[in-house]
N, C-alpha and C positions, 0 to 999 in steps of 0.2 A: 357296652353298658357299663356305665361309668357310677354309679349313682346304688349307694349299698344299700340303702330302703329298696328300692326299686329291683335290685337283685334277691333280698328276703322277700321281697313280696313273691315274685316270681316263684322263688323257692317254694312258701309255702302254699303258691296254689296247687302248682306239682305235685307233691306230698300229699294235699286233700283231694286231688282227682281219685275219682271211686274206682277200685280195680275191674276188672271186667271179665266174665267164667268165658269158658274156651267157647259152649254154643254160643254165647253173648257176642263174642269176637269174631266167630266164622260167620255170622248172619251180617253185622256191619261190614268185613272186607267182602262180602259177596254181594254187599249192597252198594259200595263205592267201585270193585270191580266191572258187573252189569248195568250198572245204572248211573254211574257218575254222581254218585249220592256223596255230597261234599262233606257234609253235615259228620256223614259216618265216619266219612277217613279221619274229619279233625277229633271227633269222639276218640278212634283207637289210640288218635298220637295224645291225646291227652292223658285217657285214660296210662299213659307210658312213660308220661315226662319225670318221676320218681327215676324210671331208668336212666334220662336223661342228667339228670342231677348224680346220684349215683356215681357215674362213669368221670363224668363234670371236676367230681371231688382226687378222683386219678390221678386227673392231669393237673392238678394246682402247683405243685414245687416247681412246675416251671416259670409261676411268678409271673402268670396272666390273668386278667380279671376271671374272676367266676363267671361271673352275668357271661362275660362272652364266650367263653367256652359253652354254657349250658343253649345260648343261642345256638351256635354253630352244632350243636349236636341235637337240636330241633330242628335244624336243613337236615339232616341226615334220617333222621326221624320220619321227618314227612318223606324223603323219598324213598326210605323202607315201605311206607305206608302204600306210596303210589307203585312198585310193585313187587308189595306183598301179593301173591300167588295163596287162595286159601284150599286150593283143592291138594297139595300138599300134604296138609295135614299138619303144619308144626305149628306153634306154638309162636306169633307174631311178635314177642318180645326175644325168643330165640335169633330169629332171622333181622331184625332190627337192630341186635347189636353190634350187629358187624359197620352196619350204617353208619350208625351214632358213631363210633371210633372211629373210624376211617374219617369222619366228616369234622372231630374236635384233633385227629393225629395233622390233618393237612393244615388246620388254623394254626396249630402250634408252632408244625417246621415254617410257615409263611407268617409267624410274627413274635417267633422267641428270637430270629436274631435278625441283623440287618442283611448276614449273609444268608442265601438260601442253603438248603444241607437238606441231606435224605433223600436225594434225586431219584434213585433206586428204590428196589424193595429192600435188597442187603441193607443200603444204607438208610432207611427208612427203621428196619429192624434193631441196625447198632444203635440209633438213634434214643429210641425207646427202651430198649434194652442194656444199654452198657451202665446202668447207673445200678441197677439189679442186679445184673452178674458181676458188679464190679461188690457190691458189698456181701454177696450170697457169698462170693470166694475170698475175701476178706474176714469175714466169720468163720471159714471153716478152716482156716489155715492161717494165724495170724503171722506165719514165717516166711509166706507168699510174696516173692518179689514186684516191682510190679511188670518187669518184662514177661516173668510166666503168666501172671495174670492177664496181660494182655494177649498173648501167645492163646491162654484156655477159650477165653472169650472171642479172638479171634476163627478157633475150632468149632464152638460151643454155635455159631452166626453165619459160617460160613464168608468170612471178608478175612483181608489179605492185616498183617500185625501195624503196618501204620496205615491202616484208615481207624483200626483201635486206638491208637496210638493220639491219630490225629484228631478224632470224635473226644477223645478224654479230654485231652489240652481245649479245645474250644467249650464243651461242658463243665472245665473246671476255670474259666475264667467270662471275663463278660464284655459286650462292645466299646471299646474307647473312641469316642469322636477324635478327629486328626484336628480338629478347633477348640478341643480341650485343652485347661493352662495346664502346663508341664507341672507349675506349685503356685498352689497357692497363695506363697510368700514372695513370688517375682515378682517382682516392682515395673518392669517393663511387660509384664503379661506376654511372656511367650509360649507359643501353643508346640504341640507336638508335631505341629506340620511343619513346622520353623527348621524341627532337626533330620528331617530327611532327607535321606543326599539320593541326587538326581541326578540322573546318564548324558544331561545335557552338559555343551562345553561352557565354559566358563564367559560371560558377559564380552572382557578383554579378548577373547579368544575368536568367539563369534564375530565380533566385529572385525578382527584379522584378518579371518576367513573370508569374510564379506568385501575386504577391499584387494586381497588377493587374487578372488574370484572375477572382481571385477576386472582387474591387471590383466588378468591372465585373457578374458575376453576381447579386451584391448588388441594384445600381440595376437591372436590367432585372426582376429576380423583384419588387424594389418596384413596378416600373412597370408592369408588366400586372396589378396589381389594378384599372388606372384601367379595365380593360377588363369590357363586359360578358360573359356567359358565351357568346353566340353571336361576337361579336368576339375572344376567348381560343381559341375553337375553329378559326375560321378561322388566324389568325398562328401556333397553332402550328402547325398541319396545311401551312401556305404556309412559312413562316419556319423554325422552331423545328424540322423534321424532317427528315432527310437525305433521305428520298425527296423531298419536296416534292407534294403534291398539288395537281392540275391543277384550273382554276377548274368545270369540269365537272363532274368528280369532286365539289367539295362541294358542289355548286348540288345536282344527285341528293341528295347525302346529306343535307342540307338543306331541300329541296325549292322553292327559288328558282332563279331565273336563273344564269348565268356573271356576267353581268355587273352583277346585283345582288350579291353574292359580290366580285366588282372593288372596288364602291363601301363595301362593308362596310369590306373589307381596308385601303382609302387610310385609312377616316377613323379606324379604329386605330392607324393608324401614324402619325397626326396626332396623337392620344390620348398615343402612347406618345415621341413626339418632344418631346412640352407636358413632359409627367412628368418627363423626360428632362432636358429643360433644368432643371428646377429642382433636380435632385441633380448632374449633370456635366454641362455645356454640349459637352466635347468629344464626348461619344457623341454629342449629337445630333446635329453634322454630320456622320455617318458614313449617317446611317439613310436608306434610298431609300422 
């Protein structure tokens, strides 16, 4: 909800919903309970939405609209409503705030930042909480470094000093698009993606690679012609395949030994190391 009439409006029909006395309230959730009486359920949640406002106003420094927060703690509202339990005995705006929170705490982590955060309950709790212990023990100790204070808050939450550490730096700064201009004042409009350095090799270098790889393809398809056709079928089936087949497996398919299969393979690879040196000496030291 975008539209600030539209959010005052809301506002103040909440506020003028008529409060409701406890038998007023147990007679309507026993009549939505037994009887699927819709009428009542929307009666309780409205009769509530003041709490819903309320809580709404909580969560504002995180600098999301009102209207939608007070929304999203109407989902939570109504599914307190749907089951609120009245044989219990409490008090239906008791049991409903745990709702309404939980249901404005989940919009927040899923739309204060582009990163998701608070996966846990720990970090769900640092979340909400480090901004309040951060200035609770800033008041009371203005000589508080902020390693101890991280350290206290750390204690104070149960989470380890850099997820503190790491919840502060993300709390105390805000999203930068990678297509943002570096300044303003650059004339070529460069963004900040522009300065990122990346794992990949270098243009000239790739293309190196690429005609090397090919080269090298070259000599070895020249050099297993030196092979006979049962020595071509062992290297590829050992060498040349990702699976790799086991000396066993060809001996079977073969119908020789493992270890006649061994003796084949070396002297191909002797075969193909001779070949080898006579087109690129550097392949051959490579070859086992």
């Amino acid at each position: 909800m975008k539209n600030p009439s539209a959010e005052r409006r809301l506002i103040k029909i909440a506020m003028a919903a008529p409060y409701l006395e406890r038998q007023e309230e147990q007679d309507l959730a026993i009549a939505w309970r037994e009887n699927d009486d819709q009428e009542a359920r929307n009666r309780i949640a409205m009769a509530h939405m003041r709490l819903v406002v309320s809580m709404a106003t909580k969560f504002r420094h995180f600098g999301l609209p009102m209207g939608d927060l007070v929304q999203e703690g109407y989902v939570g509202l109504l599914e307190a409503a749907a089951r609120f339990e009245p044989g219990r005995e409490v008090r239906f705006s008791t049991y409903a705030t745990w709702w309404i929170r939980a249901s404005m705490q989940d919009y927040v982590l899923r739309n204060w930042s582009i990163v998701r955060g608070g996966t846990s309950s720990a970090q769900k709790a640092l979340f909400f909480n480090l901004r309040r212990l951060r200035a609770r023990l800033a008041q009371g100790d203005q000589q508080l470094t902020a390693q101890a204070m991280h350290e206290q808050i750390a204690t104070a939450l149960g989470v380890s000093v850099r997820d503190v550490q790491t919840m502060d730096a993300r709390l105390s700064g805000s999203d930068t698009s990678l297509q943002a201009p570096v300044s303003s004042g650059e004339p070529d409009g460069a963004e900040r993606m522009d300065f990122l350095a990346s794992d990949e090799p270098l243009p000239d270098e790739q293309v190196g690679d690429l005609i090397d790889g090919e080269r090298r393809r070259e000599w070895l398809k020249d050099a297993l012609t030196a092979l006979n056709e049962r020595e071509m079928k062992i290297i590829k089936a050992r060498r040349l395949s990702e699976m790799g087949a086991t000396l066993e497996e060809l001996g079977a398919d073969l119908g020789i030994s493992k270890e006649r299969v061994r003796q084949i393979e070396t002297r191909a690879l002797e075969k193909l190391r001779s070949a080898l040196v006579a087109r690129a000496p550097v392949l051959a030291t490579g070859m086992a």
